[in-house]
NUDREN-574460 format. One line per 2 residues: number of its first residue (from 0); their letters; for each residue x, y, z of C-alpha. Coordinates in steps of 0.5 Angstrom, whole numbers, padded with zeros to 4 digits, m for minus. Layout:
N
NUM) A) X,Y,Z | ...
END
This chain:
438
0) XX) 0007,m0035,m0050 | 0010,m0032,m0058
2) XX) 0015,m0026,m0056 | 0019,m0031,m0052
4) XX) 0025,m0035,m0055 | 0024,m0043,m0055
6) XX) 0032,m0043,m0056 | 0033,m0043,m0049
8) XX) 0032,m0037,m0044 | 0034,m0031,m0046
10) XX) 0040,m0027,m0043 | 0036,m0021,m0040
12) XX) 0032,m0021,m0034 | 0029,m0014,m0032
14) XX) 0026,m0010,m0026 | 0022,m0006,m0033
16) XX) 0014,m0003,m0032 | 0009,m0008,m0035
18) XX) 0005,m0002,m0038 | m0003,m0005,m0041
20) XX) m0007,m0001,m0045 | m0014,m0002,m0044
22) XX) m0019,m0001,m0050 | m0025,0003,m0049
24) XX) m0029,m0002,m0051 | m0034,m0005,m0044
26) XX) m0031,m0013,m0044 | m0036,m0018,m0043
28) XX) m0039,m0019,m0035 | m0037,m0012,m0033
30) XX) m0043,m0009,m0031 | m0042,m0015,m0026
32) XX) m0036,m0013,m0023 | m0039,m0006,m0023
34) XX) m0045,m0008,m0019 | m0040,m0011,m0014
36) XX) m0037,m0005,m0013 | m0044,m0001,m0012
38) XX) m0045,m0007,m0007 | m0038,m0006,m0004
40) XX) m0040,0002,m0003 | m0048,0000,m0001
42) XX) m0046,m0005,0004 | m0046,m0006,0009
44) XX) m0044,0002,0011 | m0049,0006,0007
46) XX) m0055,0000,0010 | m0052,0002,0017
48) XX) m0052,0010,0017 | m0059,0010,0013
50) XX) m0061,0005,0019 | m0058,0009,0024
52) XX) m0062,0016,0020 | m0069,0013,0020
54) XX) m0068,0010,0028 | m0068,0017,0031
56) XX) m0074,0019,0027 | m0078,0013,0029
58) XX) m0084,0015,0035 | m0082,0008,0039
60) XX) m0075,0010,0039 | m0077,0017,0043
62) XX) m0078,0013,0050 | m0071,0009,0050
64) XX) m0067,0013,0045 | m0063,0016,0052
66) XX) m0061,0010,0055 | m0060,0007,0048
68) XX) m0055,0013,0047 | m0052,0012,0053
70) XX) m0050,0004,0051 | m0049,0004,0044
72) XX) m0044,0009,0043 | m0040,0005,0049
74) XX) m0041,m0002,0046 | m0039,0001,0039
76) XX) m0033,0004,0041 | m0031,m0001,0046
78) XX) m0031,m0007,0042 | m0028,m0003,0035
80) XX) m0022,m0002,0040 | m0022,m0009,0042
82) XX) m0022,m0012,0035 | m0017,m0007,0033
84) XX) m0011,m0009,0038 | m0014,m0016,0037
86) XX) m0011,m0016,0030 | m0007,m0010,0030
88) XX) m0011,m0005,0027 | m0010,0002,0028
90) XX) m0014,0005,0024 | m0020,0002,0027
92) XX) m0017,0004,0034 | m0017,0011,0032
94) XX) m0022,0012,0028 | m0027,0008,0034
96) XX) m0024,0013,0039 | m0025,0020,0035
98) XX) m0032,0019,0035 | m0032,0017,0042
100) XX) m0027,0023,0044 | m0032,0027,0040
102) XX) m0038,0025,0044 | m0035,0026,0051
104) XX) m0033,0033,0050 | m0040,0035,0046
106) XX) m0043,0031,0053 | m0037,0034,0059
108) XX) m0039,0041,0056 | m0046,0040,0054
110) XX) m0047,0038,0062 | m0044,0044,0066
112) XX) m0045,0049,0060 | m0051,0052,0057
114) XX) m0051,0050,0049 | m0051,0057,0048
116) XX) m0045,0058,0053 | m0038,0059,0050
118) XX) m0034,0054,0052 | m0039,0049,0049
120) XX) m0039,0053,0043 | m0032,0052,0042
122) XX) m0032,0045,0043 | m0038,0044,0038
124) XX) m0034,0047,0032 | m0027,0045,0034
126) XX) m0030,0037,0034 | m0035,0039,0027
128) XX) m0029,0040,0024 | m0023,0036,0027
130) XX) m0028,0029,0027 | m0029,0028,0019
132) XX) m0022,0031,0019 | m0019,0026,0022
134) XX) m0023,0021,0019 | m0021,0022,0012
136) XX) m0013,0023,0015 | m0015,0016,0018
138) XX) m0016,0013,0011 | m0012,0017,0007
140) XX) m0006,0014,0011 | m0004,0006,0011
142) XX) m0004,0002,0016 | 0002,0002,0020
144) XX) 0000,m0003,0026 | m0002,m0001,0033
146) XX) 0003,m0001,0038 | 0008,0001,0033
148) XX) 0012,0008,0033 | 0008,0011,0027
150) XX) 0002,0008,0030 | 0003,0010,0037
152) XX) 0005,0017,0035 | m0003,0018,0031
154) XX) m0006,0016,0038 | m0001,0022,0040
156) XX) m0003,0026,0035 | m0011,0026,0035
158) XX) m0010,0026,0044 | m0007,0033,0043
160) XX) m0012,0036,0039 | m0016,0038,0044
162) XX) m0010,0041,0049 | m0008,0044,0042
164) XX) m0015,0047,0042 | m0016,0048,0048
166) XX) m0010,0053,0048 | m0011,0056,0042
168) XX) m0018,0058,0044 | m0017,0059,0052
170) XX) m0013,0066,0050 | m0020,0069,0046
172) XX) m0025,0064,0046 | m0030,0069,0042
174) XX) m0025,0070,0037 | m0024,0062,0036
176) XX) m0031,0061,0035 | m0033,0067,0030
178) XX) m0027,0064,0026 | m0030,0057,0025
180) XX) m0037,0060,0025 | m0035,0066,0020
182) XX) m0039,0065,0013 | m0035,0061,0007
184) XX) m0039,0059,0002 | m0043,0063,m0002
186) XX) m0049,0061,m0004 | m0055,0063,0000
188) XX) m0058,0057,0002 | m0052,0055,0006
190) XX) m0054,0060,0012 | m0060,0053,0012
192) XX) m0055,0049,0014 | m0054,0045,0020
194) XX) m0047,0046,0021 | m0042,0053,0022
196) XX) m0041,0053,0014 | m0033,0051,0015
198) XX) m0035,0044,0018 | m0039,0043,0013
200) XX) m0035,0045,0008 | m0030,0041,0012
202) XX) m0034,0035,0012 | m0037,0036,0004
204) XX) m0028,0036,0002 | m0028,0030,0006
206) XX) m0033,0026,0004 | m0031,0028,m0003
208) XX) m0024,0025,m0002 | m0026,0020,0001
210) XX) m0031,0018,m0005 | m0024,0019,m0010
212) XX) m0020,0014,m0006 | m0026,0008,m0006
214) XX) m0027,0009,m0014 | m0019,0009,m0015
216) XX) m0018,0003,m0009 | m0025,0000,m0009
218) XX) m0024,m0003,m0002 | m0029,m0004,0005
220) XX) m0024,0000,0008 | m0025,0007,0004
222) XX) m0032,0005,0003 | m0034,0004,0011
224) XX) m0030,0011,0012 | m0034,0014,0008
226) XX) m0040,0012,0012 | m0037,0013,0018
228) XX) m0036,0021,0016 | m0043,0021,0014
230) XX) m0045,0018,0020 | m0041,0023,0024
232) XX) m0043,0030,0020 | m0050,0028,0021
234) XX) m0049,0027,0029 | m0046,0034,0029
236) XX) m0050,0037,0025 | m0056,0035,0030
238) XX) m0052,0040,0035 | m0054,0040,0043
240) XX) m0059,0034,0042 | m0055,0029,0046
242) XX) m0059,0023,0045 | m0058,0024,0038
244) XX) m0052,0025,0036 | m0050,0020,0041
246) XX) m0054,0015,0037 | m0050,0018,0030
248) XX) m0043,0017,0033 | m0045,0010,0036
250) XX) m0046,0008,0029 | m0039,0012,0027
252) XX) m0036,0007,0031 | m0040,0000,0029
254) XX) m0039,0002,0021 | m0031,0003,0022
256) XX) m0032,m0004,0026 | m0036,m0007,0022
258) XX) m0031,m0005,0015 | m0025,m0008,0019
260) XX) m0029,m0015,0019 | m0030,m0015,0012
262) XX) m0023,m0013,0011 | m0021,m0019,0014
264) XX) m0026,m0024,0011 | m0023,m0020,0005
266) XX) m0016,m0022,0007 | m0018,m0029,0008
268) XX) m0022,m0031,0002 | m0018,m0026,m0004
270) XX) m0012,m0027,m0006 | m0008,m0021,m0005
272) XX) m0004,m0020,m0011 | m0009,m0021,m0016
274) XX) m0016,m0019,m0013 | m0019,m0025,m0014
276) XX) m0023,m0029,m0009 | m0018,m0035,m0007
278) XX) m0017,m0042,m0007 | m0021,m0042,0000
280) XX) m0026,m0038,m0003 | m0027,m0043,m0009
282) XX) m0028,m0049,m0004 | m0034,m0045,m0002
284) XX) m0037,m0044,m0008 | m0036,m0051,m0010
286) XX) m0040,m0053,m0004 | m0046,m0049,m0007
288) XX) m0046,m0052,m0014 | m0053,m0055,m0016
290) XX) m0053,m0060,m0022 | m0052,m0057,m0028
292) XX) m0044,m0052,m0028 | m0039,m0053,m0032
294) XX) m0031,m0052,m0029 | m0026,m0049,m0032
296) XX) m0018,m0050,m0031 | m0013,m0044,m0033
298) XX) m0007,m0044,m0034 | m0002,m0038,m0037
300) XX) 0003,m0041,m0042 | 0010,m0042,m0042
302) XX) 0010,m0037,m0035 | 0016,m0039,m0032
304) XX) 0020,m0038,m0038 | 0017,m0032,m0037
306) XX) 0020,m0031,m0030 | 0026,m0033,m0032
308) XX) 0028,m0028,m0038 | 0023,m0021,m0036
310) XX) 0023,m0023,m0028 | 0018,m0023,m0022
312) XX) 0015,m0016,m0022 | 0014,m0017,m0030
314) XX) 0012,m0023,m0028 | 0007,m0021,m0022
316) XX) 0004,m0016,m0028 | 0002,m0021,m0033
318) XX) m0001,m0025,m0027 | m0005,m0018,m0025
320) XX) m0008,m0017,m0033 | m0010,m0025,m0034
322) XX) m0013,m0023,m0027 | m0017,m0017,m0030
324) XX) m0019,m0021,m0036 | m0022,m0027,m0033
326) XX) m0025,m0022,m0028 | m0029,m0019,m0035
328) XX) m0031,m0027,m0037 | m0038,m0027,m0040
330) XX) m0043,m0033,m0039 | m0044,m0031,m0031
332) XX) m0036,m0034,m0030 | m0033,m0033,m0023
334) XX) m0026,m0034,m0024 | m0022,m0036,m0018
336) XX) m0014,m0036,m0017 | m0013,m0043,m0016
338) XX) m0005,m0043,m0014 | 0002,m0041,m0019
340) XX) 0000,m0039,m0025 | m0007,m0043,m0025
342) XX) m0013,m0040,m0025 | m0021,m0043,m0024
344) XX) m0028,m0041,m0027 | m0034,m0043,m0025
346) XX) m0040,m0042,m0030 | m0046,m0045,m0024
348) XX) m0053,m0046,m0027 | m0050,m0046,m0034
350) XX) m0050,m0052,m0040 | m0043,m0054,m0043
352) XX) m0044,m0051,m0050 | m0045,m0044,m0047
354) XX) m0039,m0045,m0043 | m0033,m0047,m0048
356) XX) m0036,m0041,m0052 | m0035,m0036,m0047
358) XX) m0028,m0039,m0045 | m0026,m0039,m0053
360) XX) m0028,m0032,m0052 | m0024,m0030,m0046
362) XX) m0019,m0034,m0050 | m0018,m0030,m0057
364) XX) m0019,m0024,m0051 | m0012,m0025,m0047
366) XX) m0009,m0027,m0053 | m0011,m0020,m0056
368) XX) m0009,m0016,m0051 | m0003,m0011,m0052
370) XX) 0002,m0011,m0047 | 0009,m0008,m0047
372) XX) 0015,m0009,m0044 | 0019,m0001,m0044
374) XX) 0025,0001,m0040 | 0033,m0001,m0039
376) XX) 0034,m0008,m0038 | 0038,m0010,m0032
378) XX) 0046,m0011,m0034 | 0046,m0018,m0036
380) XX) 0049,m0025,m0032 | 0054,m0027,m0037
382) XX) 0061,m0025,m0036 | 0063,m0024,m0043
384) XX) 0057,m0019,m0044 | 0057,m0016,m0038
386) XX) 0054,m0009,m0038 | 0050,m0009,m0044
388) XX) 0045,m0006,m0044 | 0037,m0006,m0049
390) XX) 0033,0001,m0048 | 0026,0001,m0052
392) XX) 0020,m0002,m0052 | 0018,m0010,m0053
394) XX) 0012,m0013,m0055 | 0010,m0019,m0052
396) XX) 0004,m0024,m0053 | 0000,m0027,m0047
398) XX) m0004,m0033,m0048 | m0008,m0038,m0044
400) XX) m0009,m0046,m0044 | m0016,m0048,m0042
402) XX) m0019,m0054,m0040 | m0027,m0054,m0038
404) XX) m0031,m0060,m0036 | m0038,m0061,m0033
406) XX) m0042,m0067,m0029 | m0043,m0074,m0033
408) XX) m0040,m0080,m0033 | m0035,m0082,m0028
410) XX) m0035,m0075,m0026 | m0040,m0073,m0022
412) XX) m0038,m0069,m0016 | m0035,m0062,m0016
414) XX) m0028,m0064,m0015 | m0028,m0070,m0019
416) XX) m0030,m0064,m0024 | m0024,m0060,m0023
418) XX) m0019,m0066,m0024 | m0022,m0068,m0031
420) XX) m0022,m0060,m0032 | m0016,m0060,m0029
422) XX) m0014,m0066,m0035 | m0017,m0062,m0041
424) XX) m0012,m0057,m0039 | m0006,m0062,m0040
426) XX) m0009,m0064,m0046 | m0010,m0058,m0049
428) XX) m0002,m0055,m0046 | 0000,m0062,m0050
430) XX) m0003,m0060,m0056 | 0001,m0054,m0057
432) XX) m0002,m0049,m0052 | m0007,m0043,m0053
434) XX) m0013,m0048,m0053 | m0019,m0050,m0050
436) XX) m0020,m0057,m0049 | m0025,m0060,m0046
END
């Protein structure tokens, strides 16, 4: 790693913020990392709420939607509760009981009020507008645990919605319901839609917010939140047809449940710091492996030197761009965290040659890539120079060793391969580091 002294550690640690400029240039893989993305969005959410919208339209469907509505819902939320506490996330609790709290007071007033009838109406608009609410202020927050203080008061917070609003609309219901049903939007075609125009602008604000936070984070959690508040506009959208909207709020349920399992399947299989799949994750792909891929071994140069003169969180940022870079390496490689400072990429179906090219690629990238070390250096050790103090920039140079190796000789199995991967590295840190060897 150039920038860092070879005489020794130098005497200055830092808590500084790493900043990386990134080029506007498209690296190479990244139209594969975008995919994935879409995928995370698309999957399983948006599947299941385009399911849930076409299964109420289907004439099989007609005769068994009442008891099926009846069920789904239950089950769905009974069992996104109970995955929730089982592993102590209260965002899948709540966001599996707004959809259910929804639903009763749609079905209790629905049951002994017309639809037309006021008390009807003001629970109608009162939950079009407070279930996508709640759900975005769900995602919006970070997870704090179920039976913690914070999370015991969100559980508070949305019981006492409907006493609040019970109170505020009890003095003049008419009222209550004009101000919630009263035109908001300006353009004609909103007097066609399907909800009072404050839910749906409600609604549209919280889908959009919602949208934001999965493009900034890009996580299962957003994205199921997100569907979850389509699925749940659509079954309020569907107004005083029971059935329906029932099956819609069900689907809510299921979504948020279905997120939460991919969150812990993500939590398993990715390393949390980096976001690259995990060792255990690469076990898995190793087993997929056919006849022909190429495995190589990476390892960031001189990072514990690193460590010690910069610190951990300076440290931890050139974990997170190496990260990056492998993230983007072309030639279809997969790159993993391996453990420390290491790192692995898989090239599966791909011939040696092609590999190395790649890798050298990937290489000459990391070593390119401007990274800057900016702010007030922390007081340094030595008591003769207690108290000094180093403002300004530094510019330091990040670059990688990488060993590659691939099916032949005596190394035939995938973990053979590694080790002789894994060998290739320490030969190409022996010979000077910045390198690829094979």
């Amino acid at each position: 790693m150039k920038g860092v002294s070879r005489s020794g550690p130098l005497k200055f640690a830092t808590c500084a913020t790493v900043t990386m400029h990134v080029g506007h240039q498209r690296r190479p893989g990244a139209w594969v990392r975008d995919m994935r993305k879409v995928m995370t969005f698309l999957v399983p959410g948006g599947v299941l709420a385009l399911a849930s919208l076409l299964l109420v339209r289907l004439d099989a469907m007609e005769g068994c939607l009442d008891e099926v509505s009846r069920l789904y819902p239950v089950l769905a939320t009974a069992l996104g509760v109970a995955y929730g506490l089982r592993f102590d996330r209260s965002s899948l609790v709540l966001g599996a009981l707004c959809p259910a709290m929804a639903l009763w007071s749609l079905s209790f007033f629905g049951s002994i009020h017309d639809p037309t009838d006021m008390h009807w109406r003001v629970a109608y608009v009162s939950c079009s507008v407070l279930l996508p609410v709640n759900l975005c202020v769900l995602c919006l927050l970070k997870e704090r645990g179920t039976l913690t203080a914070r999370g015991i008061a969100r559980l508070l917070a949305i019981l006492a919605q409907p006493l609040v609003v019970g109170a505020v609309a009890g003095r003049d219901p008419s009222r209550f319901v004009n101000v919630l049903e009263r035109g908001v939007i300006p353009w004609g075609f909103a007097e066609a839609l399907p909800l009072p125009q404050v839910s749906a602008l409600a609604g549209a604000v919280c889908l959009i917010l919602t949208a934001v936070l999965f493009v900034v984070r890009g996580g299962a959690r957003e994205a199921g939140f997100f569907w979850a508040q389509l699925a749940s506009i659509a079954a309020l959208a569907s107004g005083p047809d029971r059935e329906v909207a029932a099956f819609h709020l069900g689907s809510a349920s299921l979504i948020l449940l279905v997120s939460m399992v991919e969150i812990s399947h993500a939590m398993a299989f990715k390393d949390e710091l980096t976001g690259l799949p995990g060792r255990r994750a690469l076990k898995e792909e190793l087993l997929k492996l056919g006849s022909e891929y190429c495995l190589a071994m990476v390892d960031i140069d001189h990072f514990k030197k690193f460590n010690d003169t910069y610190g951990h969180d300076a440290g931890d940022q050139v974990l997170k761009m190496v990260a990056s870079r492998l993230g983007h390496v072309g030639g279809g490689g997969r790159a993993f965290r391996y453990g420390g400072e290491e790192f692995t990429i898989v090239f599966s179906g791909r011939n040696a040659q092609d590999a190395l090219e790649h890798l050298e690629e990937l290489r000459k990238d990391v070593a390119s890539f401007p990274f800057v070390i900016r702010s007030a250096l922390r007081p340094i050790r030595s008591p003769d120079r207690r108290g000094v103090r180093s403002h300004g920039r530094k510019n330091v140079t990040i670059t990688i060793s990488v060993g590659a190796a691939w099916p032949g000789g005596s190394a035939s199995k995938p973990e053979e391969v590694l080790e002789a991967a894994d060998k290739a590295l320490y030969r190409a840190k022996k010979r000077g580091r910045n390198r690829v060897e094979s």
